[in-house]
C-alpha positions as CSV (number, residue, x, y, z in Angstrom):
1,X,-6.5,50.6,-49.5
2,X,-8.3,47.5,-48.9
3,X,-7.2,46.7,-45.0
4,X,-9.5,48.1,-42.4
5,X,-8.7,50.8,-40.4
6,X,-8.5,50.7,-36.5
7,X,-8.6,54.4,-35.5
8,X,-10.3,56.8,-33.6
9,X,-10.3,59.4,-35.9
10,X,-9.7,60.2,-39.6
11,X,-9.1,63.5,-40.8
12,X,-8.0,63.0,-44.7
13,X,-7.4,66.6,-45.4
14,X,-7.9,68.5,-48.8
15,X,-5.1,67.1,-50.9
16,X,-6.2,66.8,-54.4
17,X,-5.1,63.6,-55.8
18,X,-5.1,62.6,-59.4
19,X,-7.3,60.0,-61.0
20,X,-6.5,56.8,-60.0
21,X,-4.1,57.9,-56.8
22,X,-4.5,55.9,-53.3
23,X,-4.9,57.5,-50.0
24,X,-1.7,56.1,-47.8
25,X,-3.4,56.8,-44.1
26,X,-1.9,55.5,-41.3
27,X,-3.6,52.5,-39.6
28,X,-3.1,52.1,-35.6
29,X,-2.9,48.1,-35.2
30,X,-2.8,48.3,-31.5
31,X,-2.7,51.3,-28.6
32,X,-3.5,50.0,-25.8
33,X,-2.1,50.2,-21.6
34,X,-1.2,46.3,-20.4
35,X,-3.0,46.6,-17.0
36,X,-6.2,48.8,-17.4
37,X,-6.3,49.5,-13.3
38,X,-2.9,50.0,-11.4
39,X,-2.0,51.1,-7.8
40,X,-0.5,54.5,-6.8
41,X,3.1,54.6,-7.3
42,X,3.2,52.0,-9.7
43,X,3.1,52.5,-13.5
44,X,1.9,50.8,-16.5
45,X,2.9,49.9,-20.3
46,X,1.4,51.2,-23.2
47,X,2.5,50.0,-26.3
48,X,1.3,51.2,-29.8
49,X,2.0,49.7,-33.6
50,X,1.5,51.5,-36.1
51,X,1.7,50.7,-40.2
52,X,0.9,51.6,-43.6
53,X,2.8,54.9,-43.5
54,X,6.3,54.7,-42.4
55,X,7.3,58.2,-42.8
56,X,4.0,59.3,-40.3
57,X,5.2,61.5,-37.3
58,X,3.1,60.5,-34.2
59,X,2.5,61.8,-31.2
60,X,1.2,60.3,-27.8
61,X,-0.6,62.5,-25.0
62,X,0.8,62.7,-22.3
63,X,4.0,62.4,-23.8
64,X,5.5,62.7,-27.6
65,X,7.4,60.1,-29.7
66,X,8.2,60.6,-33.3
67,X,9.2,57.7,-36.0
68,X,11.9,57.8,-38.9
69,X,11.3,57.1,-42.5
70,X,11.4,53.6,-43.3
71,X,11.0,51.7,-39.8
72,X,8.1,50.5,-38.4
73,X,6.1,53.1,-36.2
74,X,6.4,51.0,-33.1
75,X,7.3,52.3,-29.6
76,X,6.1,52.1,-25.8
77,X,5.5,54.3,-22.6
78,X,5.4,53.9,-19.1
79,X,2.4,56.2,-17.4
80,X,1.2,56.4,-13.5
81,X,-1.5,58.8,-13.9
82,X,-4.9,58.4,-14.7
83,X,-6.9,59.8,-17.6
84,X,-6.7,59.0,-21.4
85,X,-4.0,58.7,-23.6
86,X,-4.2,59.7,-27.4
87,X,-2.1,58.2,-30.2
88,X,-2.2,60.6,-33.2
89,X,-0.4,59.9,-36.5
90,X,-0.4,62.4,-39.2
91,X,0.7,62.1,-43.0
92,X,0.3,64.1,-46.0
93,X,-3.6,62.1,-46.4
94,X,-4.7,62.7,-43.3
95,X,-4.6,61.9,-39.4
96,X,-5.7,59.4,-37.6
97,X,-6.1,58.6,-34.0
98,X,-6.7,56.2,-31.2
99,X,-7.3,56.5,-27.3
100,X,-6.4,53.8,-24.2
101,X,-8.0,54.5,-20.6
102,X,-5.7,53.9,-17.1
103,X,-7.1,54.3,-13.7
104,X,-5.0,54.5,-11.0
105,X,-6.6,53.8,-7.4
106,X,-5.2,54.2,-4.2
107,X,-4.1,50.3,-3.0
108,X,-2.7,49.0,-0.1
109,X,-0.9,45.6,0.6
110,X,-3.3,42.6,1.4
111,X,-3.0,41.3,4.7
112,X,-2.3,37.2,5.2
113,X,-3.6,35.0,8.2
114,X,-3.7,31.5,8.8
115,X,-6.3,30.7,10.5
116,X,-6.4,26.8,10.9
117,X,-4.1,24.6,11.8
118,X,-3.4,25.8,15.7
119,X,0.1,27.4,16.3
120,X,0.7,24.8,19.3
121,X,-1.1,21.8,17.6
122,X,1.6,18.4,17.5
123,X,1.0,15.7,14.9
124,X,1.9,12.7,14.2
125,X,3.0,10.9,11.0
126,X,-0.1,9.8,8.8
127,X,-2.1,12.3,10.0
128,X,-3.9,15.1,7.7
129,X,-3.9,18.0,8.1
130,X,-5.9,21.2,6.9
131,X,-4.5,24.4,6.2
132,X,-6.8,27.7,5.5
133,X,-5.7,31.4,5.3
134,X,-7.2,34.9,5.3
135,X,-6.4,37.3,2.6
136,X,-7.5,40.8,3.8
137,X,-7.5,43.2,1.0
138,X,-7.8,47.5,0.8
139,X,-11.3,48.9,0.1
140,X,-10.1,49.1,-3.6
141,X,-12.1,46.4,-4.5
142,X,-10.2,43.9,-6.1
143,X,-10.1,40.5,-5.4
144,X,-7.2,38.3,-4.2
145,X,-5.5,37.3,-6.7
146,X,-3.2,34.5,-5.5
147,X,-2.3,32.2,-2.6
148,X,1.1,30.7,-2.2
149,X,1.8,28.0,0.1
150,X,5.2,27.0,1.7
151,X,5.3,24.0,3.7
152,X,8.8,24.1,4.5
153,X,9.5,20.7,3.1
154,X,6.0,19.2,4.7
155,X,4.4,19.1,1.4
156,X,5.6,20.4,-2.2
157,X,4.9,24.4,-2.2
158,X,1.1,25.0,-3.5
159,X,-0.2,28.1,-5.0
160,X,-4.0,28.6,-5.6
161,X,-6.8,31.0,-5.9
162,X,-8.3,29.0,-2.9
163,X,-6.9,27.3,-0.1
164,X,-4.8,24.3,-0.4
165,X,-5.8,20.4,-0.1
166,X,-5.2,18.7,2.4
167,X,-1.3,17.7,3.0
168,X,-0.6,14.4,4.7
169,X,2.3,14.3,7.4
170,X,5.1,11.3,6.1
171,X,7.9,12.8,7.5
172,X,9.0,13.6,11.4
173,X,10.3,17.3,12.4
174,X,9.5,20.8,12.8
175,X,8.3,22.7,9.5
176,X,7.6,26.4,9.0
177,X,4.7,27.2,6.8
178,X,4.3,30.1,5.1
179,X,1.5,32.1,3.5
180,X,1.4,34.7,1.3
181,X,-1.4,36.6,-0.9
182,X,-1.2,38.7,-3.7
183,X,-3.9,41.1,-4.8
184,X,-5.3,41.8,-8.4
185,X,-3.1,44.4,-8.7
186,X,0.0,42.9,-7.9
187,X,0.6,43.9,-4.3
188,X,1.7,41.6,-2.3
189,X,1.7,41.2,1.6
190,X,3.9,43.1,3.8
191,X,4.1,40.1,6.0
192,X,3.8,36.5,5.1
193,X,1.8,34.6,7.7
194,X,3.6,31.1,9.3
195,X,3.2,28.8,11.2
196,X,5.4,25.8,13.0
197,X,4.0,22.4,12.2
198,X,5.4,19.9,14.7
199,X,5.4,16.3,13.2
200,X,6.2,13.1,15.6
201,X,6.8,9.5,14.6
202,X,3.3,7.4,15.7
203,X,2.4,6.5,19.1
204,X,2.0,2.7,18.7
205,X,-0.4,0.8,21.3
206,X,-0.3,-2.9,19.7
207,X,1.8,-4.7,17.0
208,X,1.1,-8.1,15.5
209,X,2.8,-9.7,12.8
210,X,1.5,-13.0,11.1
211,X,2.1,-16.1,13.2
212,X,2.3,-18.9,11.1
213,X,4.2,-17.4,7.6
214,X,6.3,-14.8,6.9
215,X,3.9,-11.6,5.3
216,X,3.1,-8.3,7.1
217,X,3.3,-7.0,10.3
218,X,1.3,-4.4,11.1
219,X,0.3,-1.7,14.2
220,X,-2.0,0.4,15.5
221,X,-1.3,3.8,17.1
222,X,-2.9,5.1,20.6
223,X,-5.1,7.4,18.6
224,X,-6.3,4.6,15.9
225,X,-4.2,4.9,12.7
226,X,-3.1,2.0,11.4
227,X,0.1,1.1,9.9
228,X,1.5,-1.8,8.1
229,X,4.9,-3.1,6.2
230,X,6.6,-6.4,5.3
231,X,5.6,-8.2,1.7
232,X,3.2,-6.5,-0.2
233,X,2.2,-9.6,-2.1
234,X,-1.9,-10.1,-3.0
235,X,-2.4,-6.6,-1.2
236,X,-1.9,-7.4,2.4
237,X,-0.6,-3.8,3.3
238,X,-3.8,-2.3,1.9
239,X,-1.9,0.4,-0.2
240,X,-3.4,-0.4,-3.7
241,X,-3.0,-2.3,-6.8
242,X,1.0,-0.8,-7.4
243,X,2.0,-1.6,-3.4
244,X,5.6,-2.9,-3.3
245,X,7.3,-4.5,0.0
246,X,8.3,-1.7,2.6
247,X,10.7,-2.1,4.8
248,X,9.5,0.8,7.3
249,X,5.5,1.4,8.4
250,X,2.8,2.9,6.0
251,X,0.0,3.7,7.2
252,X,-3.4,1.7,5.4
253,X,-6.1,4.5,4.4
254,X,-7.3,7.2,6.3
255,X,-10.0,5.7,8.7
256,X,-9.1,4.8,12.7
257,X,-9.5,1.5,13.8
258,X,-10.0,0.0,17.7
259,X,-8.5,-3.5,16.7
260,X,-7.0,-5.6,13.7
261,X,-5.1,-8.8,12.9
262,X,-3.2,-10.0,10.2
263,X,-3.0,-12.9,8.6
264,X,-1.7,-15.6,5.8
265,X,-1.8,-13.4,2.9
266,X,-4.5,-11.0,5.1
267,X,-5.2,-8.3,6.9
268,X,-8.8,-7.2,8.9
269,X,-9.4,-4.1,11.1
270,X,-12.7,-3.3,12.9
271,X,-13.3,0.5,12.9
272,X,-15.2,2.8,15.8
273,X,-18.6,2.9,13.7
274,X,-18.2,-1.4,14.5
275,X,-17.6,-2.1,11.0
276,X,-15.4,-4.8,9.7
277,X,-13.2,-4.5,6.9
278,X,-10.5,-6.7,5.3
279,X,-7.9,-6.6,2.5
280,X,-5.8,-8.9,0.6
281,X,-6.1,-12.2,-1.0
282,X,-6.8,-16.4,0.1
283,X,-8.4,-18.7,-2.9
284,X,-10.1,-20.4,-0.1
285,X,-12.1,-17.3,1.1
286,X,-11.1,-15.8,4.3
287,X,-11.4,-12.6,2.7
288,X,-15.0,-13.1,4.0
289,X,-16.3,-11.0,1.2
290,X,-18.8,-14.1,-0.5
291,X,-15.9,-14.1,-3.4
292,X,-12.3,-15.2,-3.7
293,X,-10.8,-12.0,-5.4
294,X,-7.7,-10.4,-4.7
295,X,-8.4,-7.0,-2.8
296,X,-5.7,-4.2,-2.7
297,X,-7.4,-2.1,-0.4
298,X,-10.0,-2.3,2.8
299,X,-13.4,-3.9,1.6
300,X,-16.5,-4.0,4.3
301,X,-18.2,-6.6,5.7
302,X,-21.7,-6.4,5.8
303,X,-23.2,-5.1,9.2
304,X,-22.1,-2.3,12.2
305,X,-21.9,-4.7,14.9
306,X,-18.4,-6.3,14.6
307,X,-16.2,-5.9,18.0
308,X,-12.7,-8.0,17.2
309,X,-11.4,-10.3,14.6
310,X,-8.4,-13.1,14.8
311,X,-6.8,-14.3,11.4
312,X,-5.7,-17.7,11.2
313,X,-3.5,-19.4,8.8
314,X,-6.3,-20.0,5.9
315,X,-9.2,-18.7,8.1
316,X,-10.7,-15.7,9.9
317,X,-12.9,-15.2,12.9
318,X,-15.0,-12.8,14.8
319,X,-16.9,-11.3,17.7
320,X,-19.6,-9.0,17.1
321,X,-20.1,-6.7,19.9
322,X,-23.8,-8.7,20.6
323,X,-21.4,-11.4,22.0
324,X,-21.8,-13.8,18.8
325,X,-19.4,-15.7,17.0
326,X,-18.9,-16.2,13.1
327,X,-15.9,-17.6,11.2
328,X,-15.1,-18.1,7.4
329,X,-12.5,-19.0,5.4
330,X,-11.3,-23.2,4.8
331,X,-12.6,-25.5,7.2
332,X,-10.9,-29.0,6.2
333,X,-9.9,-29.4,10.4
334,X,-13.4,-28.3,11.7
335,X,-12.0,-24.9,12.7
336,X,-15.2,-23.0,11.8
337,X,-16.4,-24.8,14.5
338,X,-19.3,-25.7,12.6
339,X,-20.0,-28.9,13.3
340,X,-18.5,-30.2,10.0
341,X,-15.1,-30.7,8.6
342,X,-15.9,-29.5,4.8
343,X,-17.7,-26.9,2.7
344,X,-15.0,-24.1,2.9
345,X,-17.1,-21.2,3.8
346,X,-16.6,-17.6,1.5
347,X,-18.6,-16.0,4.0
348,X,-18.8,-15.3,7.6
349,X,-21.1,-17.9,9.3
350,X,-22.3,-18.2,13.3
351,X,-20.4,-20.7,14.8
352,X,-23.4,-21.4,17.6
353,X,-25.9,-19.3,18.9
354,X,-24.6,-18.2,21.8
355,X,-24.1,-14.7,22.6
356,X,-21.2,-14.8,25.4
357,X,-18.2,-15.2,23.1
358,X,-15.5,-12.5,24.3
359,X,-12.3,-13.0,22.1
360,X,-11.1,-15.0,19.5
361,X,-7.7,-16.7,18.1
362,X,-7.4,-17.9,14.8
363,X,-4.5,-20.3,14.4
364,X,-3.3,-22.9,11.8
365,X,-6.5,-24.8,11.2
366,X,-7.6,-24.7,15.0
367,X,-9.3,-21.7,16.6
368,X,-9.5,-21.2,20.7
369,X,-12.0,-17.9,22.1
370,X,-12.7,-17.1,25.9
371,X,-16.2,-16.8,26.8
372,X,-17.5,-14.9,29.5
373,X,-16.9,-16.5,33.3
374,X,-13.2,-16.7,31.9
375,X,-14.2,-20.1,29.8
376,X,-12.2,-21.3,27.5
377,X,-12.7,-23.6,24.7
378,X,-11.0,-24.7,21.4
379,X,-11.8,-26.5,18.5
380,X,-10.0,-27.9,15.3
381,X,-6.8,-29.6,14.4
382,X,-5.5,-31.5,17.4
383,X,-2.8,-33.8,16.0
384,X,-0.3,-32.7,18.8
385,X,-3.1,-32.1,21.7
386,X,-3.1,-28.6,20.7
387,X,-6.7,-28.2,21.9
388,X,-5.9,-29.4,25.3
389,X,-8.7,-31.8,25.8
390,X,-6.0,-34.6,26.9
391,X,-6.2,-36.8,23.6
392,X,-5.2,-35.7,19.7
393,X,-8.9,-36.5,18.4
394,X,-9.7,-33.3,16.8
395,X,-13.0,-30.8,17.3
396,X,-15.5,-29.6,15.1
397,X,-17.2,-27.6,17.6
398,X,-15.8,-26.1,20.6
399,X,-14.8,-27.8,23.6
400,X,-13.9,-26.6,27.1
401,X,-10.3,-26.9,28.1
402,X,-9.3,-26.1,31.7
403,X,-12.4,-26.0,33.3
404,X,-11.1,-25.7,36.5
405,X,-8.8,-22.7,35.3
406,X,-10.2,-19.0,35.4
407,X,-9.0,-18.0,31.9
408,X,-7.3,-14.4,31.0
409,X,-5.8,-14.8,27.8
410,X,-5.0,-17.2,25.3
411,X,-3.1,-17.5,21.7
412,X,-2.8,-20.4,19.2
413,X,-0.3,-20.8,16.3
414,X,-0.3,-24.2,14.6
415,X,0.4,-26.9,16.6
416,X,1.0,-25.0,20.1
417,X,-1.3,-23.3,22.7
418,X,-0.9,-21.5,25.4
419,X,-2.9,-19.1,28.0
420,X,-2.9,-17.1,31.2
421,X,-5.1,-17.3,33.8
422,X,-6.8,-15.1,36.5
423,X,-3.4,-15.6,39.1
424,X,-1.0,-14.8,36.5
425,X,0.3,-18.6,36.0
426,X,1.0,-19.3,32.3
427,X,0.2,-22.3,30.6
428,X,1.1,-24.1,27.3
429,X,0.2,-27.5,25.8
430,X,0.9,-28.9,22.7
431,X,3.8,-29.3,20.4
432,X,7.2,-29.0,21.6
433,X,9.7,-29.1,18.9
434,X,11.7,-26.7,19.9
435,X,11.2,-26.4,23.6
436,X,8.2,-23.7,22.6
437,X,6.1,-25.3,26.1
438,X,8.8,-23.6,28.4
439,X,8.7,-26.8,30.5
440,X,12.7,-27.7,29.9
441,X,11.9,-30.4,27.6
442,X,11.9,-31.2,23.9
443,X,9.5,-33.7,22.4
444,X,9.2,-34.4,18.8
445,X,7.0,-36.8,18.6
446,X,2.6,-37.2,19.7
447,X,3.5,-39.2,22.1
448,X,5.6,-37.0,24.1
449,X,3.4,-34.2,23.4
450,X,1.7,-32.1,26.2
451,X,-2.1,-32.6,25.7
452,X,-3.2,-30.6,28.9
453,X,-2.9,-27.2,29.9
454,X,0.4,-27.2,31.9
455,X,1.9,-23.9,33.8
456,X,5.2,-23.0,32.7
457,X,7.4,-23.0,35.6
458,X,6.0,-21.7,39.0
459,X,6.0,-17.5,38.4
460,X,2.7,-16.4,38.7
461,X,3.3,-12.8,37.3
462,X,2.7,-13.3,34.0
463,X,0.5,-10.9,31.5
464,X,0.3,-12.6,28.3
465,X,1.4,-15.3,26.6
466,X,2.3,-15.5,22.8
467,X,2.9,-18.6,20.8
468,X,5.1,-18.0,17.2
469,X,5.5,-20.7,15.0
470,X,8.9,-22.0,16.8
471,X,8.9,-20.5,19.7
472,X,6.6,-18.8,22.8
473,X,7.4,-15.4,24.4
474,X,5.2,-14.0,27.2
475,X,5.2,-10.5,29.3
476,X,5.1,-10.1,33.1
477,X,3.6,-7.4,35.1
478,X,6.4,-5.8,35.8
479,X,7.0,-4.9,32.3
480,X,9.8,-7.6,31.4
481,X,9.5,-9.6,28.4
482,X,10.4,-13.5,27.8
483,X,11.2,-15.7,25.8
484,X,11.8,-19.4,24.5
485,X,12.0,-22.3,22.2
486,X,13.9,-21.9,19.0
487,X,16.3,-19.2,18.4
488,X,17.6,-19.7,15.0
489,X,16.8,-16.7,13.6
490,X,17.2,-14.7,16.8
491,X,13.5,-14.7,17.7
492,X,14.4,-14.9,21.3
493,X,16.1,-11.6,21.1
494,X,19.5,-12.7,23.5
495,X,21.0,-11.5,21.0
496,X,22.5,-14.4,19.7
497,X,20.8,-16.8,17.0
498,X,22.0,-19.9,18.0
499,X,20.9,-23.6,16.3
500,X,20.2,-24.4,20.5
501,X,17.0,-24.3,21.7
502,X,16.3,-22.4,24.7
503,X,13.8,-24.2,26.7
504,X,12.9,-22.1,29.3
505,X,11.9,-18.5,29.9
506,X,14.5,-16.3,29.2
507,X,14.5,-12.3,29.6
508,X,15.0,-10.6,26.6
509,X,17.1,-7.5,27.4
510,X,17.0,-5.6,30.8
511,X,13.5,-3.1,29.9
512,X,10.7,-2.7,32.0
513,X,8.5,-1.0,29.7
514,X,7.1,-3.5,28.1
515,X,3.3,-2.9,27.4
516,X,1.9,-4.9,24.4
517,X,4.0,-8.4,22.5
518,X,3.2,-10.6,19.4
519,X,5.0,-13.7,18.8
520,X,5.2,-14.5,14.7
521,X,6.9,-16.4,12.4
522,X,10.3,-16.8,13.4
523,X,10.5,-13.2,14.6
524,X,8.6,-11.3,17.4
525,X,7.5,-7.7,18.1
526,X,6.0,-5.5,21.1
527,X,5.4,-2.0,21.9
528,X,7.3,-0.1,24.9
529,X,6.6,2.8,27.0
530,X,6.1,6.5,25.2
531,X,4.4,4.0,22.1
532,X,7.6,2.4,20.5
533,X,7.5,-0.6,18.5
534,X,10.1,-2.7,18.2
535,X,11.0,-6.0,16.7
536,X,13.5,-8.7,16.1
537,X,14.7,-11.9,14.6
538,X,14.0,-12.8,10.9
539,X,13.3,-9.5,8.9
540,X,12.3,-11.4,5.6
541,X,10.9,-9.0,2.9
542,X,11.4,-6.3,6.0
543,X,8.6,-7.2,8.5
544,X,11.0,-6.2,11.3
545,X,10.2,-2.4,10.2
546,X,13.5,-0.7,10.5
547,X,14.3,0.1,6.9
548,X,16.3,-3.0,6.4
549,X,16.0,-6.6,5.3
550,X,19.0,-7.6,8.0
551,X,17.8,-10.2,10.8
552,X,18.9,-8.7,14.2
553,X,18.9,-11.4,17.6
554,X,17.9,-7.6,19.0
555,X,15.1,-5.6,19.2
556,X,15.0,-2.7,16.6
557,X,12.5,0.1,16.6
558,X,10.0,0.1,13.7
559,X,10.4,4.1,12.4
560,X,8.3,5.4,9.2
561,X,10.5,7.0,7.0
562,X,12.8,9.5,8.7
């Protein structure tokens, strides 16, 4: 026959055959044990085929097996012992053999640890963690096979020959993960390893939203993960070229920041390392970047020395920590503070030399920063007295306002200003429209404007004071918040959201826990005790952060998904 032969063995015999006659020896195709090394106890499969000689009567060591006339010699075996098996198949030409080698070792069940994360260790949503096990196996030898991961609903289930990546928190709750190994030989451990993962929703410390248009709000937890949601439009959540609008936070990257603002159609954060890095989009270049392309996700700034940063409506500022002052962005108003009122400015440019600049707000087209000795000064659009200088001719460089005043704090949105000094009196100046100076009065008109720093009312326990687009809220030292001016949307959260302005402070709710505020485009947020954020008013495109797109006159807590 022309086929080859796989045996071990021929032995043809002495049959005479006449000229011309053909041999028919059995061929072994396969003999052969599916595991060549098995534990004690267990057993494995050898399987055989066998052709050319239908009628051949075979026989397997240990063990015997014979085949009828006219099926195909095919059969299996299971065997725990070790040694060497032999296949022999005999016919009236001859015999032929083949041999397959088990080895049976004593094995033991591997033995799983988890070794990192800690058993008592809390985190919170958006944080990473890093899971790594121990298999121990038996002095057999073999290696660990497989590791199988069960994060309980954490993360999918994850089974590798190495330990798993790292899984990122998204949801809140308690989750048992289990480990378990399996050695080469199929054992498995006695006793998974696991673990309780505690997950908590994120400890905010500060919230902001954008003060002049509806877009993003965003905040920062205690521990520096920061979180955005609202309208995802030209990349201002910082999640990537496929971000859509969320409703409920997500948090941007994986770095920690120490401050951040967020802007018209922009977001920055400065990091620990001092670095500054922005995202989104503004054809007028408050990126900052030198360009005017759309960015989806953080981009640095050049340097390691930046300390804060303020967004304005079409333009960005900030302090870098040697006490300088650069802004970029459009500067039709002055409010680069440059000395000119043209030549928007793609990058980031000095706005003096001085090297005492504290803090900086960026508002529509006019920008305000404290400097140290608790000096203020502002500069810019000043159409409504906005910069407080007592007239409406606007600034191209900064000018002291309230030099007699020992300033604290200060925010600017468009057309409105206000601050708190060293005593705790709050003042505004400005616009009044809707009643946003907290002085009982309405002027719509620059005439009847305020161009002076004038206290609101006579309490002189105020915090900080926030101007939004329509109206002003503030927070005491007790903890109380306020608020004033219009209430259409039910910014003021009385929890009405009446077409009346309200044109004095007004307490919003009966809390006392108040420890961080933002006032924004017809809605306002702030951060209470144990690190809640919560917001209300307008919830356009779902910058109020509680899943919906409903306005509420009350505050609702911002929650990532539950």
């Amino acid at each position: 026959d022309a086929g080859s032969i796989d045996a071990g063995s021929i032995d043809a015999g002495s049959t005479m055959l006449p000229d011309g006659g053909v041999i028919a020896l059995a061929q072994i195709i396969n003999f052969a044990f599916d595991r060549a090394v098995i534990a004690t106890g267990d057993t494995a499969s050898l399987t055989w085929v066998v052709a050319q000689d239908p009628a051949a009567t075979c026989t397997v060591n240990p063990g015997n097996v014979s085949f009828s006339s006219g099926t195909a010699p095919t059969g299996s075996m299971q065997v725990g012992t070790s040694g060497t098996s032999t296949l022999s198949c005999a016919t009236a030409a001859g015999t032929v053999t083949s041999q397959a080698t088990l080895q049976v070792v004593n094995n033991t069940a591997p033995n799983a640890t988890i070794d990192t994360p800690a058993m008592s260790a809390t985190w919170e949503i958006g944080d990473t963690i890093t899971f790594t096990g121990t298999c121990t196996d038996d002095a057999a030898g073999s290696p660990t096979l497989e590791h199988a991961w069960d994060f309980g609903g954490l993360s999918p289930l994850f089974s590798f020959t190495e330990d798993p990546p790292p899984v990122t928190a998204t949801t809140a709750g308690t989750f048992t993960v289990t480990y378990h190994c399996t050695d080469a030989l199929g054992a498995p451990d006695l006793t998974p390893a696991t673990i309780t993962i505690t997950v908590v929703a994120p400890v905010f410390a500060s919230v902001k939203g954008v003060r002049s248009t509806i877009g993003q709000t965003c905040a920062l937890t205690a521990s520096g993960k920061l979180f955005c949601w609202g309208a995802s439009s030209f990349g201002v959540l910082g999640q990537g070229p496929t971000a859509v609008d969320t409703s409920r936070p997500k948090r941007v990257g994986p770095g920690l920041w120490t401050d951040f603002d967020v802007g018209t159609q922009l977001s920055c954060a400065v990091n620990a390392a001092h670095e500054l890095w922005c995202w989104g989009w503004r054809d007028v270049g408050s990126i900052g970047n030198g360009t005017t392309t759309l960015q989806n996700s953080p981009v640095q700034f050049p340097g390691s020395d930046w300390a804060s940063v303020s967004i304005g409506n079409d333009h960005a500022c900030a302090v870098k920590t040697s006490g300088a002052l650069h802004c970029w962005g459009r500067n039709d108003e002055g409010q680069l503070g440059l000395g000119t009122d043209t030549s928007t400015q793609l990058a980031f440019r000095p706005v003096d030399g001085d090297l005492d600049w504290v803090s900086v707000v960026a508002g529509d087209r006019v920008t305000c920063a404290l400097k140290t000795g608790n000096r203020l000064y502002c500069w810019g659009l000043n159409d409504y007295g906005q910069l407080g200088t007592g007239g409406v001719t606007p600034s191209r460089v900064p000018v002291e306002v309230g030099a007699a005043i020992d300033w604290a704090q200060v925010q600017t949105t468009s057309r409105t200003t206000c601050g708190v000094d060293l005593l705790g009196k709050a003042y505004c100046w400005g616009a009044d429209f809707f009643g946003q100076l907290g002085d009982g009065t309405v002027n719509n008109n620059v005439a009847g404007a305020t161009k002076v720093p004038t206290q609101v009312g006579g309490a002189t326990d105020w915090a900080t004071v926030h101007t939004g687009w329509s109206h002003t809220c503030g927070r005491k030292t007790n903890g109380t918040v306020w608020c004033w001016g219009s209430d259409t949307n039910g910014q003021l959260g009385d929890g009405t959201a009446s077409t009346a302005n309200t044109l004095v402070p007004a307490q919003v709710g009966g809390d006392a826990d108040w420890s961080q505020l933002s006032a924004n485009d017809n809605y306002t947020c702030g951060v209470r005790a144990g690190g809640h954020a919560w917001c209300w008013g307008l919830n356009l495109r779902g910058v109020l952060g509680n899943g919906t797109t409903t306005n509420s006159s009350t505050p609702v807590e911002a929650l990532p998904a539950p």
